[in-house]
TORKOL-4160 file (C-alpha; in steps of 0.2 Angstrom, whole numbers, padded with zeros to 4 digits, m for minus):
81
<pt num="1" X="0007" Y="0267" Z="m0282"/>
<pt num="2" X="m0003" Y="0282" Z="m0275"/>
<pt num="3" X="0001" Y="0284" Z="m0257"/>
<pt num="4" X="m0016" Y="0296" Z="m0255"/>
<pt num="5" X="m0027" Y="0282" Z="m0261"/>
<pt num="6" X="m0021" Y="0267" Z="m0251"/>
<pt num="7" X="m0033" Y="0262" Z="m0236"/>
<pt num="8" X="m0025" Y="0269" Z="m0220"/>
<pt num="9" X="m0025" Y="0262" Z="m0203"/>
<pt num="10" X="m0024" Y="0267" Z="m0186"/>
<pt num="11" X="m0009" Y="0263" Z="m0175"/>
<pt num="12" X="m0008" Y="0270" Z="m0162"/>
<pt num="13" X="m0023" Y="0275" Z="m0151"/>
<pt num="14" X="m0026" Y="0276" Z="m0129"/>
<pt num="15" X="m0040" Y="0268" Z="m0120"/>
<pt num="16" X="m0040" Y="0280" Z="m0107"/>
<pt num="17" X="m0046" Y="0295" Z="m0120"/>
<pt num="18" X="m0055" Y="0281" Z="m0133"/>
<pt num="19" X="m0069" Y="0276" Z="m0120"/>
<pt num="20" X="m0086" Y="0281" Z="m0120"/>
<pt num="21" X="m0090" Y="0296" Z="m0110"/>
<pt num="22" X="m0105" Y="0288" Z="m0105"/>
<pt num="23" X="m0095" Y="0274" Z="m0095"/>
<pt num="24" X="m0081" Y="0288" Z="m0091"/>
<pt num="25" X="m0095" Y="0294" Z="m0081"/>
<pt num="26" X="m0103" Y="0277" Z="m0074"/>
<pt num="27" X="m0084" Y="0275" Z="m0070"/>
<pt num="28" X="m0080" Y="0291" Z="m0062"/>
<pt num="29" X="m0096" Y="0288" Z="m0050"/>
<pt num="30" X="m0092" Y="0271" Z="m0045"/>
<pt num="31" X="m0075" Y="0279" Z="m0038"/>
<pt num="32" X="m0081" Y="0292" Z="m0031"/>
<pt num="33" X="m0072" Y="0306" Z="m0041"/>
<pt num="34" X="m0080" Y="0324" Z="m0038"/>
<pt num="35" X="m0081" Y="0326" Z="m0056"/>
<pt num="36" X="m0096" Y="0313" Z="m0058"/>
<pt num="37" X="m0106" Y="0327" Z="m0050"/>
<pt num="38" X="m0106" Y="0338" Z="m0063"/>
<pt num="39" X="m0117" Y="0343" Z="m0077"/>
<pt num="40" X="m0117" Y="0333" Z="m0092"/>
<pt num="41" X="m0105" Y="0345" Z="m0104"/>
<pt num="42" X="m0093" Y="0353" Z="m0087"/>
<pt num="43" X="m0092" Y="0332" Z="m0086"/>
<pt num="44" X="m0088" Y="0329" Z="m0106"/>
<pt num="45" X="m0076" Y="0346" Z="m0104"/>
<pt num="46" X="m0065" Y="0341" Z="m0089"/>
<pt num="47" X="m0061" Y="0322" Z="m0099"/>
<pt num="48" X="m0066" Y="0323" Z="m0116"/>
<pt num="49" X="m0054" Y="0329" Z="m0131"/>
<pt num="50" X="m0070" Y="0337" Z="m0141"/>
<pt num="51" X="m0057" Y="0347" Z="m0154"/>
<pt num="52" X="m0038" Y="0352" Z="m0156"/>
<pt num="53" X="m0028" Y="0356" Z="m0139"/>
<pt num="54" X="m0018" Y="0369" Z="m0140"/>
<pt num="55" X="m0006" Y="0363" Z="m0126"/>
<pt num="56" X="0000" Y="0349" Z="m0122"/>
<pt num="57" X="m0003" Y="0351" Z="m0100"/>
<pt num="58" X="m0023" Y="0350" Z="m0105"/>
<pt num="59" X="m0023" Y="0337" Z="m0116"/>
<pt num="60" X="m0011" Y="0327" Z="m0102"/>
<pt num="61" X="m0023" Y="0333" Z="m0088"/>
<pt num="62" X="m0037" Y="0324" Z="m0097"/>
<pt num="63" X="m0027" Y="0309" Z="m0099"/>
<pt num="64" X="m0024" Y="0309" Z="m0080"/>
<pt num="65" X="m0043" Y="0312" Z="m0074"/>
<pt num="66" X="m0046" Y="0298" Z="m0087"/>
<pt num="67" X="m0032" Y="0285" Z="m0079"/>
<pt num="68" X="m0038" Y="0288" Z="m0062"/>
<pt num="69" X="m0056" Y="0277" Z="m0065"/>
<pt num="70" X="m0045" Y="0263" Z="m0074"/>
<pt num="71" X="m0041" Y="0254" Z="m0056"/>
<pt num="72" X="m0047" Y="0236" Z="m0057"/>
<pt num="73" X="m0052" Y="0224" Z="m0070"/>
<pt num="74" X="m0069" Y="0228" Z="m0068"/>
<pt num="75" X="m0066" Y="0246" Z="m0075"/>
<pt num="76" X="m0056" Y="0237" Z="m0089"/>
<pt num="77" X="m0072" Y="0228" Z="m0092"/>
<pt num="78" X="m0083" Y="0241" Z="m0093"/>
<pt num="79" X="m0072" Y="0251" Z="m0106"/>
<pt num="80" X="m0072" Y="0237" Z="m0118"/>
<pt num="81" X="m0088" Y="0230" Z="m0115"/>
């Protein structure tokens, strides 16, 4: 059995960084978060993991920025819609 051609699977993945950055901002205005005031790539660069961290306390301080819009169901909603 060759391990290289078999169809792989994701298992494990966060919401918080999965959602689109377009309701990450949608998101971020409804609660009010200063960052829903900036420009569309200071927005994408303060939530968005565009290519490889190189420390972890960025990468952590995304998924932080990002958890703070997912409040209520309604935010839940909006993600997965």
């Amino acid at each position: 059995m060759d391990l290289l051609r078999l169809p792989k699977v994701e298992l494990h993945r966060h919401l918080d960084l999965s959602a689109r950055w377009p309701t990450l901002r949608a998101l971020a205005q409804r609660s009010g978060q200063p960052e829903a005031k900036l420009n569309d790539e200071e927005f994408r660069r303060a939530y968005l993991i565009r290519e490889p961290m190189l420390d972890l306390t960025t990468v952590l301080k995304k998924f932080s920025r990002a958890q703070d819009l997912f409040y209520d169901p309604t935010s839940l909603r909006m993600i997965a819609e």
